[in-house]
N, C-alpha and C positions, 0 to 999 in steps of 0.2 A: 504494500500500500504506500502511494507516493502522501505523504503529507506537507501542506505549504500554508503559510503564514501571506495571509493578505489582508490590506485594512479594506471598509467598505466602500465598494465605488468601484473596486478593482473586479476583474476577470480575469477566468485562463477560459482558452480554445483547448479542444482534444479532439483531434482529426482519428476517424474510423478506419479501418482496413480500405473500403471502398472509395474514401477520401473527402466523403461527407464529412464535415465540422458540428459539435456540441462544442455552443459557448456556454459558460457559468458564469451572471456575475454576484457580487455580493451586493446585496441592494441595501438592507440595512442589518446592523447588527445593535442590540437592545437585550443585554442582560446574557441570559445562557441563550438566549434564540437568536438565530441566524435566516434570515429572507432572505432566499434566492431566487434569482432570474434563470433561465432556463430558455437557450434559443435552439432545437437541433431540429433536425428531421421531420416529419409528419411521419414517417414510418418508424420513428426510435420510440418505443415505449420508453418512460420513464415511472417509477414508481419510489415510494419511501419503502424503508425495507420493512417494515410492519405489514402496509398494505401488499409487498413482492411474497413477502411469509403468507399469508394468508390468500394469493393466488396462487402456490408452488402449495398451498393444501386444499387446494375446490373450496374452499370457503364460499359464501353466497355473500354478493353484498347487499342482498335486499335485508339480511339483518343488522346491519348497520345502520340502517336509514341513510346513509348515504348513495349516491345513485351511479356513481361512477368512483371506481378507484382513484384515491388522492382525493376526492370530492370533501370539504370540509367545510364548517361553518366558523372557519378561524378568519377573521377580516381581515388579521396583522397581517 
């Protein structure tokens, strides 16, 4: 695991095998939480690993009451 120290505002690119680009940036940082931007693909799924855990076990997310993975009711 690459680990790096950036303040917010900044980004990194990570170029895919096929040569498509996912940018990250840090949008804001506020205590333990961190907001991020996220620009890649239409075909990259991206997921948090809670919500990746619970697709890699058939979880439903209709018992979540959320309607799409990653879907949340956090405005931050």
């Amino acid at each position: 695991m690459l680990v790096l120290s950036v303040v917010s505002g900044s980004g990194l690119t990570m170029t895919l095998s096929d040569g498509e680009r996912v940018r990250v940036k840090i949008v804001r940082v506020n205590g333990s939480k961190v907001r991020i931007g996220i620009d890649a693909p239409p075909d990259v799924q991206i997921n948090r690993d809670d919500v990746q855990q619970r697709i890699d076990n058939g979880e439903s997310f209709a018992r979540s009451g959320h309607d799409e993975p990653g879907d949340t009711d956090d405005p931050a």
